[in-house]
C-alpha positions in Angstrom: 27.1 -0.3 10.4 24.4 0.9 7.8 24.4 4.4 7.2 22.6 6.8 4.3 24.9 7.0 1.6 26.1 9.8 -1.1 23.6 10.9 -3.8 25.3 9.1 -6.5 24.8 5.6 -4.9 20.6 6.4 -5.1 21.0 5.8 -8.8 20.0 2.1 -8.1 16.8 3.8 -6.4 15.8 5.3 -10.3 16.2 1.8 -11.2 14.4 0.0 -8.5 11.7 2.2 -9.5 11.8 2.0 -13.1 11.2 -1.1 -12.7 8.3 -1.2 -10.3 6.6 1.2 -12.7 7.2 -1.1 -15.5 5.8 -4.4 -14.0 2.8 -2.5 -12.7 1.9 -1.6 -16.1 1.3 2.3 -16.9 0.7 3.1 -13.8 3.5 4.2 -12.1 3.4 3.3 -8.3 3.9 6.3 -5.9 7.0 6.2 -3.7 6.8 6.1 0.2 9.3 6.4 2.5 8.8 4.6 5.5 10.8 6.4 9.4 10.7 3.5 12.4 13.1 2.2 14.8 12.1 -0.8 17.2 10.3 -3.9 17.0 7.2 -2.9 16.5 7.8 -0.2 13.7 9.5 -3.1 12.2 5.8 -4.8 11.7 4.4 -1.7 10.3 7.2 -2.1 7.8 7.0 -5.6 7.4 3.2 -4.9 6.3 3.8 -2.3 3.8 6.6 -4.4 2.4 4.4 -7.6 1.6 1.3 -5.0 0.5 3.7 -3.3 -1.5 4.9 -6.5 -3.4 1.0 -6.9 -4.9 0.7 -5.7 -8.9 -2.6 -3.8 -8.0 -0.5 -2.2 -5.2 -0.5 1.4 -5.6 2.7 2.4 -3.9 6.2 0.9 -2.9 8.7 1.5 -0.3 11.4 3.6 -1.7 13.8 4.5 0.7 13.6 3.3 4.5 14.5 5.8 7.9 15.8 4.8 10.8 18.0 5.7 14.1 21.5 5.0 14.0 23.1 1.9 15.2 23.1 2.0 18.8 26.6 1.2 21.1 26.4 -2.2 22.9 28.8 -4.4 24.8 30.4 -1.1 26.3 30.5 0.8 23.5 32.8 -2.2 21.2 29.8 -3.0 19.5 27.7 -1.3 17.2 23.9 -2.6 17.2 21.2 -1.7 14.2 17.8 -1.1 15.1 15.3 -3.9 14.1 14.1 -1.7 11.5 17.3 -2.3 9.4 17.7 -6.2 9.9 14.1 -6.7 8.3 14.8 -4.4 5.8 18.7 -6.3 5.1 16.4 -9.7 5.6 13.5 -8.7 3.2 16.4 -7.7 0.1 15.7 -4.2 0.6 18.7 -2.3 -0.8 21.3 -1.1 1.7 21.9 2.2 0.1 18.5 2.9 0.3 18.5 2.8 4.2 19.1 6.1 5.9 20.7 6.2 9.1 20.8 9.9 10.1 21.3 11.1 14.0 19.2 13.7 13.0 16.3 14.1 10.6 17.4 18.1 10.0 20.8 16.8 8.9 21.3 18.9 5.4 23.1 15.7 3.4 19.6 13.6 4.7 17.3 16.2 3.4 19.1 16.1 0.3 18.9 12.5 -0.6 16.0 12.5 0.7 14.8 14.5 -2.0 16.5 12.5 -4.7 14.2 9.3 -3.9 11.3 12.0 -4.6 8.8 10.3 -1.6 5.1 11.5 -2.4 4.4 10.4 1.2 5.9 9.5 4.6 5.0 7.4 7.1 6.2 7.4 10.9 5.9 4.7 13.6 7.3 5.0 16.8 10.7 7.0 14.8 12.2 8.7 17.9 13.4 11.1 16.0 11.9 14.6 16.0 11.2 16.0 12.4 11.7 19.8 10.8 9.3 21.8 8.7 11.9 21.3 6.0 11.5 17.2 6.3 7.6 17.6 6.3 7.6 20.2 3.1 9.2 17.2 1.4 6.6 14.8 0.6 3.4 16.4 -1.3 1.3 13.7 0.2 2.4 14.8 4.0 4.1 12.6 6.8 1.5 10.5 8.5 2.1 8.8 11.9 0.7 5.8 13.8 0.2 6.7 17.3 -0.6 4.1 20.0 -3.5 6.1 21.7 -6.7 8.0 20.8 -5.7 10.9 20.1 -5.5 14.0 21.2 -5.1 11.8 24.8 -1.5 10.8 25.6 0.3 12.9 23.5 4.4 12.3 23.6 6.6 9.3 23.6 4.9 7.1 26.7 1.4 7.0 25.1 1.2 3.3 25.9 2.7 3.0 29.6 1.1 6.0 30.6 -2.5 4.9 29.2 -1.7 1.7 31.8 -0.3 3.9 34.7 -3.9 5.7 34.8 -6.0 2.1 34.6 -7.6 2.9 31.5 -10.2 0.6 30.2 -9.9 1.5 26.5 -7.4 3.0 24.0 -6.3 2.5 20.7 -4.2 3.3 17.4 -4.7 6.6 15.9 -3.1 7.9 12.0 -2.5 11.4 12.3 -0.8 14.1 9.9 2.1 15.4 11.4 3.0 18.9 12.0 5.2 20.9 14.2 3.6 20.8 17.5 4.4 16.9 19.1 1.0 14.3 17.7 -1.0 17.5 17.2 -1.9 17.0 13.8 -5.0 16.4 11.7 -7.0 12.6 12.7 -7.2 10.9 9.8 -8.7 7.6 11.4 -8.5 5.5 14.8 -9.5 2.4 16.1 -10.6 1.6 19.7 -9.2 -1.2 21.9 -10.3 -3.0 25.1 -7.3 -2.8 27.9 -7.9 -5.9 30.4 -6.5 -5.3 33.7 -3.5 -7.9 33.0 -2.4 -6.6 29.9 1.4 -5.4 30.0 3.0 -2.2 28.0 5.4 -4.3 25.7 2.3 -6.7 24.5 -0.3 -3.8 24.2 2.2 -1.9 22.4 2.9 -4.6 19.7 -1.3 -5.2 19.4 -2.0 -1.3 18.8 1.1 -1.0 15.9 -0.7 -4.1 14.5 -3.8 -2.4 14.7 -2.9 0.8 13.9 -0.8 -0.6 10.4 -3.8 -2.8 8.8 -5.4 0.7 9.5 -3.4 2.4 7.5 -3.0 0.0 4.4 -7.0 0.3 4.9 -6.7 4.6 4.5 -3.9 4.6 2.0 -5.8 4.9 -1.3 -7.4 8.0 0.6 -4.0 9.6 1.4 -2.5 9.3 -1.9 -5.2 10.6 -3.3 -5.5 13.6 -1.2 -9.3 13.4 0.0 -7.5 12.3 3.8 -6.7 15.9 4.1 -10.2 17.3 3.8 -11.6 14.2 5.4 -9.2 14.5 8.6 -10.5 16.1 11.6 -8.0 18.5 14.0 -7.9 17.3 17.1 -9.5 19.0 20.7 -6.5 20.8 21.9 -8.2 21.4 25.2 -9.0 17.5 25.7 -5.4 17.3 25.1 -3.3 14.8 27.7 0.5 14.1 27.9 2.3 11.2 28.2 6.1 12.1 28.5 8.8 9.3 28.3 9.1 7.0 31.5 12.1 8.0 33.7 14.3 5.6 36.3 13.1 6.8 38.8 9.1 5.6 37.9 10.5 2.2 38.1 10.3 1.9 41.7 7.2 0.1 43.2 6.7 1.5 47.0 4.3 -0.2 49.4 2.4 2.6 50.8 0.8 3.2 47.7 -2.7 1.7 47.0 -2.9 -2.0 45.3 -4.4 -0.5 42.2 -1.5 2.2 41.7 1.0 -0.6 42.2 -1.1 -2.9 39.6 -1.3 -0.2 37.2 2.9 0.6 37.5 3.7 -2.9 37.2 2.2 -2.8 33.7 5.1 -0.7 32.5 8.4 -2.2 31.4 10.2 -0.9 33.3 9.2 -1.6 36.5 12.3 -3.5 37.9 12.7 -3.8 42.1 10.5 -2.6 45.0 11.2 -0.5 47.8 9.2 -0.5 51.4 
């Protein structure tokens, strides 16, 4: 199981990035820390990873945040997230892989601080964060959301944008504050849903989206001129997409064809009933 370590095993971070500063010249690289948990987080990482490996690159991945390993098998067997076996596959350092149950945990803040992130970057974490994680990073926390925000706020932004029939959504990177993907728009991109499009596939095409977008706005957040450039979002055009439960999994045959089309985009659409 890979878990965030004590404060004295992050020395090997000062070193890391001692020498990423010193192979990048005088220009010292500014440290991100990067908060994900499945698959598709994982190719938002892998992204930042290979970007982050280029000598004009302006940044690095310093430290890595993900959920803790969940129980398989019964509970016997303890299962990373995908996050941590690209990290583990890619050489990232183990230490530097945080596994807290919660991102208010007082030990996470604190070696949190140690790595000294100038920014952090969220996709599809699952883990809500506190006004003392987002004080952190001078450069803010910035999210990739799987809709156009402020429509589908919440953690179904995807399934629910398929349960209504819509015929266009899209990636959006956001600041993010207290209130849940209420924050700032920095950018977004639009995408064309066809009507045989399933959640798992759109999902993975919007995090694709959504991370050339941000290697495309990063010089802009670490520079600061995001901030002032970022627009707050309509509160009032404001939807909600709220996490899928069992019981939505159920197809029933007195509904209309194009409310059973629509359902059977979701994942987790399993039996029918009559």
């Amino acid at each position: 199981m890979v878990a965030w370590r004590a404060p004295p095993l992050l020395r090997r971070f000062f070193c890391c990035a001692a020498k990423s500063a010193s192979a990048g010249g005088n220009t010292k690289k500014k440290n991100i820390v990067f908060l994900g948990s499945p698959q598709v987080a994982a190719s938002v990482l892998d992204t930042l990873l290979v970007a982050s490996g280029s000598p004009e690159s302006a940044f690095h991945v310093a430290a890595i945040v993900t959920r803790s390993p969940t129980a398989k098998n019964g509970g016997r067997k303890l299962m990373p997230s995908a996050i941590v076996q690209l990290a583990l596959d890619r050489g990232f350092p183990e230490e530097l892989i945080f596994t807290p149950e919660r991102a208010g945990e007082e030990a996470f803040l604190s070696d949190l601080k140690e790595v000294k992130p100038e920014l952090c970057i969220t996709a599809a974490y699952g883990n809500i964060l506190p006004q003392r994680f987002l004080d952190i990073p001078p450069y803010g926390t910035v999210n990739i959301h799987p809709s156009l925000l402020p429509l589908y706020r919440g953690a179904a932004p995807v399934q629910r944008a398929l349960q209504d029939g819509v015929a266009e959504t899209g990636v959006s990177l956001a600041y993010t504050v207290r209130a849940l993907d209420a924050g700032p728009v920095i950018a977004c991109e639009r995408f064309a849903v066809d009507e045989y499009i399933k959640a798992p596939e759109l999902r993975a095409i919007l995090f694709n989206i959504g991370s050339k977008l941000l290697l495309h706005e990063l010089s802009s957040i670490l520079d600061g001129s995001a901030k002032e450039k970022a627009h707050p979002q309509d509160d009032s055009k404001a939807t909600h997409a709220p996490k899928l439960n069992s019981d939505e999994s159920w197809l029933s045959f007195d509904q209309e064809a194009k409310v059973l089309h629509n359902k059977a985009g979701q994942e987790l659409v399993q039996n029918c009933s009559s």
